[in-house]
N, C-alpha and C positions, 0 to 999 in steps of 0.2 A: 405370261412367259417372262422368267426370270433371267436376265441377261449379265447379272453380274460377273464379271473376272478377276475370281482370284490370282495371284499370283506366284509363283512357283517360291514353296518352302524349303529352303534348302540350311543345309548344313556344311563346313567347310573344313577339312581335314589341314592336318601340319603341314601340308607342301600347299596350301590354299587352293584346291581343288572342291569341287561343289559335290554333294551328295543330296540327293531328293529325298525328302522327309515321307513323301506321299506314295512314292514309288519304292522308297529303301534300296534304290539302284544311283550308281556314277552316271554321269555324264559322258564321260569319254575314260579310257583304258588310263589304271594308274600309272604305267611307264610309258606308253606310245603312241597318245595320242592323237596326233598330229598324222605322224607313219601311216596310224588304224584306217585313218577317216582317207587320206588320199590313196592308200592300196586299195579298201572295198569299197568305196564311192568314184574316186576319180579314174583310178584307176580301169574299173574294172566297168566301166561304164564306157574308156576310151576317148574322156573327153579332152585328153591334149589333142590328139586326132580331129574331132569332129570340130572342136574349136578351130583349130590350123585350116579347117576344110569350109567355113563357113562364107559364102560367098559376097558381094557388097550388098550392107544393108538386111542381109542375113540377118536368120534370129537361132537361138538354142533355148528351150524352154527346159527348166529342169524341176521336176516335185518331188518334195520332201513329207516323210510324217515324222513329224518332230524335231522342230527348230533346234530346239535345247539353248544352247551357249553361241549358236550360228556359226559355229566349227566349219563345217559342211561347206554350209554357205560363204565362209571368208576362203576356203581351200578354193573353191568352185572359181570364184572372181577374181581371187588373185591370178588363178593359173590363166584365164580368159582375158585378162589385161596382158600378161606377156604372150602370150599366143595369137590371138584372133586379130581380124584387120581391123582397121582405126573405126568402121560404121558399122561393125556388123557389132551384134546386140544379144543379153543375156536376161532373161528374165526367168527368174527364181520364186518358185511357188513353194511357202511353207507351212504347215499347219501345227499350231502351240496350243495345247488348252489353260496350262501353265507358264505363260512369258514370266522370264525373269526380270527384275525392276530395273533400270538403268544401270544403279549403282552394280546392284548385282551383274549384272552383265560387263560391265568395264573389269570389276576384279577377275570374272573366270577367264576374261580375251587377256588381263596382263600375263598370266601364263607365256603367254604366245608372241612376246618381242617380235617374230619374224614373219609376221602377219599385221603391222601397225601400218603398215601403209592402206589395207581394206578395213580393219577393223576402228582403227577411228573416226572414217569417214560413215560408218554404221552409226558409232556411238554418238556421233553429232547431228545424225538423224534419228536418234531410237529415243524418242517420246511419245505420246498423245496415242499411244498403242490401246484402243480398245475393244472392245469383240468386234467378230464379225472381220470384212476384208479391209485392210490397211496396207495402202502403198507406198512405198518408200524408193525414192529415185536418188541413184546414187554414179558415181564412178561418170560424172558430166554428163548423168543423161544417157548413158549407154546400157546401164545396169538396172531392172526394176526388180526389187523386191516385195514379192505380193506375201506378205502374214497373213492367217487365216486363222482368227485367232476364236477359239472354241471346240467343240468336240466334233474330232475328226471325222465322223460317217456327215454329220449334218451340214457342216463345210466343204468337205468335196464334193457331195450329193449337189453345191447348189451351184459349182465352178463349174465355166464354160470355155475348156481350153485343150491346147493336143499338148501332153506333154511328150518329149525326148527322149528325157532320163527320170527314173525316177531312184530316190534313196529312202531304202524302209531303214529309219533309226530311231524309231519308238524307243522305250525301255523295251527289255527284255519280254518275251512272252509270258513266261512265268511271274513276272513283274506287273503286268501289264497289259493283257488280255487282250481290250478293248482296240489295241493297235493290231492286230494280229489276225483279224476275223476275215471269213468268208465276204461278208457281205463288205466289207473296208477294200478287201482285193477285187471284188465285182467294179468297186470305183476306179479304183488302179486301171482297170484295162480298159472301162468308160472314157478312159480323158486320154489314156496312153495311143500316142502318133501311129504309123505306120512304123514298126520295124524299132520301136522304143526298145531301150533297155533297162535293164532292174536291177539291180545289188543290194545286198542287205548283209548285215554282220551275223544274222545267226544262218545255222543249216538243220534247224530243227526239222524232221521228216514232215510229220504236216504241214507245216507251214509251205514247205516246196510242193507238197500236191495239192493244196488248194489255193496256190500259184499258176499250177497247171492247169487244174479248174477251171479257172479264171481267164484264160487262154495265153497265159504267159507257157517259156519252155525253160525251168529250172533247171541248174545244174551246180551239183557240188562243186567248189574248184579248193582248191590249199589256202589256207587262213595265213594270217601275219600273228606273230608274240603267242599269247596263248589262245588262240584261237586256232584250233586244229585245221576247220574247214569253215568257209562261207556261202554264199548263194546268190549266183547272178545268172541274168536270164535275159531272154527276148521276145518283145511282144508277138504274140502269134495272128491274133485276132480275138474279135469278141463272137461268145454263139450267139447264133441266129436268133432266140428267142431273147436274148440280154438286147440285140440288136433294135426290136421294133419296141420295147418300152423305153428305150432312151431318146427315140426320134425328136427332134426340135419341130412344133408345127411350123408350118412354111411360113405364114409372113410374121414369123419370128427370129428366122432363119439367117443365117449372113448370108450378104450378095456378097453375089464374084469380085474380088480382089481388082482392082486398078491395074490395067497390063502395061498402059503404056508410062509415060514421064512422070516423075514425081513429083507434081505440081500440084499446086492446089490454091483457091481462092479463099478466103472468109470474107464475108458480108458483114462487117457491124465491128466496131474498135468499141465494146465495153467488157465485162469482164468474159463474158460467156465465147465472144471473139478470140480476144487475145489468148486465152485459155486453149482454146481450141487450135489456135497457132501457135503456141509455142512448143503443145504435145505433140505435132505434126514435124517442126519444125527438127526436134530432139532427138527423131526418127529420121532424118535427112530429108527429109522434104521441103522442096524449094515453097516458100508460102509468100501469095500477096494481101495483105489486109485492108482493106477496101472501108471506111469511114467516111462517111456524107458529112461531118463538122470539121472544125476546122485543127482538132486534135481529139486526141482517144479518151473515153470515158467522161463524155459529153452530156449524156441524159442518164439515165437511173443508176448509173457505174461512176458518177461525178458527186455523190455524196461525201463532204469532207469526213466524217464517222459514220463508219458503217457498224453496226454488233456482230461481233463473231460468239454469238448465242445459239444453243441450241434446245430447240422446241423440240423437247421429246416423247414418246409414251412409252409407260411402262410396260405394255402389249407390245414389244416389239415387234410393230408395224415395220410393214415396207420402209416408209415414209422414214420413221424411226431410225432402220439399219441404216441407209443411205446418210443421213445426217451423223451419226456415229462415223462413216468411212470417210464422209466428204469432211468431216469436221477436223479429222486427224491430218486429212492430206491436205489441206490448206494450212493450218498449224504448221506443219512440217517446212511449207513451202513459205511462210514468211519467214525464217532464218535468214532468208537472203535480202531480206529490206532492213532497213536503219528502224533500229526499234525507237521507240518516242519520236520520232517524225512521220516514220509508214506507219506504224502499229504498235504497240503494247500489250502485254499481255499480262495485265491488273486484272484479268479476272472481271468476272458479269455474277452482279446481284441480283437475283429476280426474286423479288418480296411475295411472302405472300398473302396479298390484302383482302382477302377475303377466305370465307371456313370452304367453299368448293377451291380455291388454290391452293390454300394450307392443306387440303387433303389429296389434289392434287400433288404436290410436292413431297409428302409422306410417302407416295405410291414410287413415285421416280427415285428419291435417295433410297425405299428397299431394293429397285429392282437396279440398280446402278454400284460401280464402284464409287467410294469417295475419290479418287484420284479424278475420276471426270465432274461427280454433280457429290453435294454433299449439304447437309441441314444446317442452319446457323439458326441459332437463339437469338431474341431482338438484343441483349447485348453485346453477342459476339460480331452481330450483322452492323452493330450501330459503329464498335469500334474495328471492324475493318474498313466500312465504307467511309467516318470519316465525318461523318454527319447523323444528326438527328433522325431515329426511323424509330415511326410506332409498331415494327415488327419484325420480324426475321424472314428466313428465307430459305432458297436454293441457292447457295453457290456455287458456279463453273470457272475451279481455281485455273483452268489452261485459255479461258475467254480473256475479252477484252476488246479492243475498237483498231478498226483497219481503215486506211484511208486509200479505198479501193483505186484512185486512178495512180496509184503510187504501184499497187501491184499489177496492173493493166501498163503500165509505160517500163516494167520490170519485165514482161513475160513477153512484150511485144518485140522488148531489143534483142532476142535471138539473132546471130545473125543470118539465118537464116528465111529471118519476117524482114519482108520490102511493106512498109507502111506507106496508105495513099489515103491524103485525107483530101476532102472537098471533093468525094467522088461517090455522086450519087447513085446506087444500082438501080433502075427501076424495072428491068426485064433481065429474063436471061432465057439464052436462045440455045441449044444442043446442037452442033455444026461438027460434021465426021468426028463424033467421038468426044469434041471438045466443048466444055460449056464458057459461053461467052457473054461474061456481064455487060452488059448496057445501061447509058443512061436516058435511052430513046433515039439517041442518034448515033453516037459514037458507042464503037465496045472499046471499054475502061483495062478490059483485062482478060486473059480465058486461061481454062486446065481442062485437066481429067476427071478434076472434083472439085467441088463448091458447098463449103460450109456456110449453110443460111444462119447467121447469131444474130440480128438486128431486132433483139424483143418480139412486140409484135408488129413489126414491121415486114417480119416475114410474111405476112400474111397476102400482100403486094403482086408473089409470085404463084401464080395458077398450082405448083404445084402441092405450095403450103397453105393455100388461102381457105383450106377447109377446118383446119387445125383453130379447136374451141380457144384461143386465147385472149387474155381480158386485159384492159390496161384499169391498171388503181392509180388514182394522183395521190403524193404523199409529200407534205412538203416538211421542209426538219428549220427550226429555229436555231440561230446563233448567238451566242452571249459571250462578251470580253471577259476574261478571266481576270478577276480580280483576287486580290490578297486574301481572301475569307475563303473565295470560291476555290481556291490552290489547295485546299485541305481534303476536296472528295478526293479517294484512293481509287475506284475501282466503278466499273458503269454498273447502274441498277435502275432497274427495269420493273414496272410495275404493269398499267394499260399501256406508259410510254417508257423513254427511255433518259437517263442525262448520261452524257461520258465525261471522265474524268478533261482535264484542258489540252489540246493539242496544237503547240505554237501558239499559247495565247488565244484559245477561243474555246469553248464549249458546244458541244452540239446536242441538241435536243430535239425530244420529235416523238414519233412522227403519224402525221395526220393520213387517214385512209377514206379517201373521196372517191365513191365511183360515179359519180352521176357531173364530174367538173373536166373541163376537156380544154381548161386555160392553165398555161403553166405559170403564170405569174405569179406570185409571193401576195397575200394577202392579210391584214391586219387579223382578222378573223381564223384565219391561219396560225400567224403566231399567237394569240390567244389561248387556241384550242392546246396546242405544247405548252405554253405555260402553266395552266389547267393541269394537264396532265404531271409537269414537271411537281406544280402545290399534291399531287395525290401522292408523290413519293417519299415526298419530306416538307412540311410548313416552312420549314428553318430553309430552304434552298433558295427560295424570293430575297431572303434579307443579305444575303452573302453576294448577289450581284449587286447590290447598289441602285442607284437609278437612273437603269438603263431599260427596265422593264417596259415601256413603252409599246405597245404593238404598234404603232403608226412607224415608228422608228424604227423599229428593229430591223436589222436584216436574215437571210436564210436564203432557200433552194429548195425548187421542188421539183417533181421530175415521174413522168406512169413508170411503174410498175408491171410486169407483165408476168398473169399465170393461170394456171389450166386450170380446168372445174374439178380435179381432184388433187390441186396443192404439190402437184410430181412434175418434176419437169418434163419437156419433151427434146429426149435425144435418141438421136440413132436414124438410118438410114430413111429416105423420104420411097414412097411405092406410087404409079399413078394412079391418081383419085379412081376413076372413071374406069380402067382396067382392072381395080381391085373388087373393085362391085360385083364386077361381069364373073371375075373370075370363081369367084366364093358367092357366089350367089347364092346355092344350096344351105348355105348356113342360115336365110332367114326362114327356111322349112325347119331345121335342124342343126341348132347349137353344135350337138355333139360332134358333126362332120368334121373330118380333118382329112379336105380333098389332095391326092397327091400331086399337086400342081403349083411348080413353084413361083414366089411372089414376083409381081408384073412393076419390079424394082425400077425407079429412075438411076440409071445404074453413075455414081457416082456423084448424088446428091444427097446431101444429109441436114439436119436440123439439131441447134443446140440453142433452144429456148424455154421459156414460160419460168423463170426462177421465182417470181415474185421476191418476197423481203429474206430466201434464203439465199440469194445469188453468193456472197462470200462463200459458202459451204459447199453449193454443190454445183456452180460452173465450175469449178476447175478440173475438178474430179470426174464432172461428167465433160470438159475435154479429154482426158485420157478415155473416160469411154470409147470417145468418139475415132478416137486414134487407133484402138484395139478392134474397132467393128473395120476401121479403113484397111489396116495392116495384117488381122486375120492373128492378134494377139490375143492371149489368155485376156476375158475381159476383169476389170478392176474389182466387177461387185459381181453380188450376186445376179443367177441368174432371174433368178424373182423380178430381182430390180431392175434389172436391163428391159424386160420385158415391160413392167410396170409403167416405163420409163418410155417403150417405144413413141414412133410417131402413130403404127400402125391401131394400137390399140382403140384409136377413136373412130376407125373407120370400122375397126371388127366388132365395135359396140353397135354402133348404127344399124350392120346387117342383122345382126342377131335381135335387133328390137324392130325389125322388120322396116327399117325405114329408109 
């Protein structure tokens, strides 16, 4: 599966207007616009109305096919900033097979002087765009942007959301077919809310009856400029038989929504925590973060460099997509750290040192854009990185090293997160409604809902202690940066890792021990990373000096925690013992899919097992976890969510009869 993303080829007329080379169609009307897009999208969708009506904490969910110039989309949020109340919330679903490149996209928004107050806060967020779903939060947090960036039937086919409104603004049908079809509008009505509405610029006859098809109710109404007539509609329903192939099995299902207070717990101050509170937090939820040390990002989230690296396949895996979406929305989300103290984005070299890598790496730059992974020859690899290397590589020009408790004491200062450190959970009890941490004697704290992040520590509580998770010990070496060693540019990565110097020290590493359950720093330790550090370059020994010493040196180690198929585990928790009973018939028969829904711990969830990708996809899979609480379009696919569930290991067990 070839996943690369091109990007949209355009051409640009005397008044600096964009024209699609691919499509031979405009963007938007050569004299109005602006007029076009708020008469048949805002307009006629009603959403000053529904904006004005939205109640606290409300949401408006709006989908789009075809981004283009994010016209739509900058109309849509501007008019919802001056309308709608201060909590209530806009999240915007779009679908691009062709995004336009930054650059390109800032010239066709300069058009639009009276749209700079949305669209520059777009363009300060619009990089690291690569296939598949990419979220972008914008407008403090009240605004998300979901791109869905690929070919439209296969992207909505894998979204799991009710849309509001939707806006068909594909190119043209004659332009552009593949926007236009039966089974595209079969999607439309799969995800469209109760009582959705639709608008679209053309009023082609088929297109309006196989609208109606679909169980929308079309109608022509009067066009704007030269547009005679357009076509807006309301969702009717979906037929019965569209109905039972789209069913979600039950314990895949979202449980019931949280009735009462907005309250919420998280268990564990490391990334996968704070993560999970601040995407809580951003939604108006009162959060308290509950941490047994004596500050946040104390054990495997306290690594001084962390690699914002991605391990990919060119089979676009699960595993794959997810690291692509989580990769981009962490990217995105260090903007807001002090770059060379929090992070840097020098880019990750991963060499490659042997002919199964090297072919390895041949297979990821064909199935990739260069903008994310690209080939380097041993001399272009030698003079970017800066150093001696007997080889070339893969380069990820948007990587580079994050000093994760930087972005943990960043996500946790919402102010919406009450941080409690030296507060250890070791029980937690369900009292009318409310879950109530303990630490054996005293309750620490209680809500509606309790997000377990504490790695495998979750394991602790009866309700997560069946969940397969492992702890790796991995400890990372540090070395003073000296005058020689100031010359590496950019981390590379071979079995280990070096980063460039961050205040004066380099980090190296890292060792993967599973059979050692001391966390102390060991000569043998730093050894095995020096080892590793001589396999990436000879020349990197002589550039520290002598300080090489393993008795001397110091570092940090810290478990790792991750599931037996390398996926984290987020999403709602079910009881063990309930879930058995209930699906029992599945260890007769796999294929069962009894109508009976899951035996949920209703307002307990899990965001654990990241192993060595926690930069990538705790964050990301906090806003999951935020969308499964709030009953939000979810971030990724639905493949992934599932892939991702807790429940999946219990549904493996029945099924292999055990």
């Amino acid at each position: 599966m070839t996943i690369e993303m091109p990007n949209a080829q355009l051409d640009w007329d005397d008044q600096g207007r964009p024209h699609s080379r691919v499509f031979d169609d405009v963007y938007f009307s050569d004299t109005a616009g602006l007029e076009e897009t708020r008469y048949v999208f805002i307009e006629q969708n009603a959403l000053k109305e529904r904006f004005a009506a939205l109640r606290a904490n409300g949401q408006m969910v709006i989908g789009e096919t075809g981004f283009g110039t994010g016209l739509n989309f900058l109309c849509a949020w501007q008019l919802f900033e001056q309308t709608a109340q201060p909590d209530a919330r806009l999240h915007f679903i779009s679908v691009e097979k062709y995004p336009l490149t930054r650059g390109d996209l800032h010239r066709a928004l300069a058009l639009w002087p009276q749209l700079s107050d949305v669209s520059e806060q777009l363009l300060a967020a619009y990089f690291a765009i690569h296939p598949g779903f990419q979220t972008l939060t914008l407008g403090n947090g009240r605004v998300t942007l979901t791109l869905l960036i690929g070919d439209v039937l296969e992207q909505l086919s894998q979204l799991d959301a009710q849309v509001d409104a939707w806006f068909l603004d594909g190119f043209a049908p004659a332009k552009n077919p593949d926007m236009w079809t039966p089974e595209l509008f079969a999607q439309l009505a799969r995800l469209a809310a109760p009582d959705a509405t639709i608008s679209t610029f053309t009023s082609t006859g088929w297109v309006r009856r196989a609208l109606n098809e679909a169980g929308f109710k079309m109608r022509r109404t009067p066009g704007i400029g030269h547009k005679w007539e357009i076509l807006r509609g309301t969702f009717l329903g979906v037929p019965e038989q569209a109905l039972a192939t789209s069913a979600v099995k039950p314990w895949y299902a979202r449980p019931p929504q949280p009735t009462t207070e907005r309250k919420a717990l998280v268990i564990g101050g490391g990334l996968s925590g704070c993560a999970s509170a601040n995407s809580l937090a951003r939604r108006g939820w009162q959060v308290v973060l509950l941490e047994r040390h004596e500050r946040l990002a104390k054990e495997a989230s306290g690594n001084p460099q962390g690699v914002l690296y991605l391990k990919l396949s060119a089979h676009g895996t699960t595993l794959s997509q997810m690291i692509v979406s989580g990769f981009g929305y962490t990217r995105r989300l260090l903007e807001h750290l002090q770059r060379g103290r929090d992070w840097d984005d020098c880019g990750v070299l991963q060499l490659g040192f042997n002919a199964k890598e090297a072919q390895r790496h041949a297979q990821l730059a064909g199935a990739f854009a260069p903008a994310l992974v690209h080939m380097l020859d041993q001399p272009q690899a030698q003079a970017l990185a800066g150093i001696e290397l007997a080889q070339g590589g893969l380069f990820y020009p948007e990587g580079g090293w994050v000093h994760p408790p930087a972005l943990c004491q960043y996500q946790a200062m919402h102010p919406n997160v009450q941080v409690l450190t030296h507060h250890d959970v070791v029980q937690l009890n369900n009292v009318d409604n409310q879950w109530q941490a303990c630490d054996g004697e005293r309750v620490l704290a209680s809500a509606p809902v309790v997000i377990l992040a504490g790695a495998a520590e979750v394991k602790r509580f009866p309700a997560s202690s069946g969940l397969p998770l492992k702890r790796i010990r991995g400890q990372i070496t540090q070395l003073v940066q000296t005058e020689h060693s100031a010359a590496l540019n950019t981390v590379v990565c071979a079995e280990g890792y070096v980063a460039p110097g961050r205040m004066g020290e380099h980090t190296l590493g890292a060792s993967f021990d599973f059979d050692n359950d001391d966390l102390t720093t060991t000569p043998a330790g730093h050894q095995g990373n020096l080892d590793l550090m001589d396999e990436i370059s000879p020349q990197l020994s002589s550039l520290f000096g002598e300080q090489l010493d393993p008795a001397q040196l110091q570092g940090w180690a810290a478990f790792r925690c991750t599931s037996p198929d390398y996926l984290p585990i987020v999403g709602p928790l079910s009881d063990p013992e309930a879930f058995a009973s209930t699906y029992a018939v599945l260890r007769k028969d796999a294929r069962q899919v009894p109508d009976t829904p899951c035996p949920w711990l209703h307002g307990l969830y899990v965001n654990s097992g990241h192993g060595s990708r926690g930069l990538i996809t705790a964050p990301l899979s906090g806003e999951m976890l935020a969308a499964w609480i709030n009953n939000e379009p979810l971030p990724v696919p639905r493949t992934i969510a599932e892939a991702c569930h807790p429940n999946r290991f219990a549904l493996r067990a029945l099924i292999k009869g055990l």
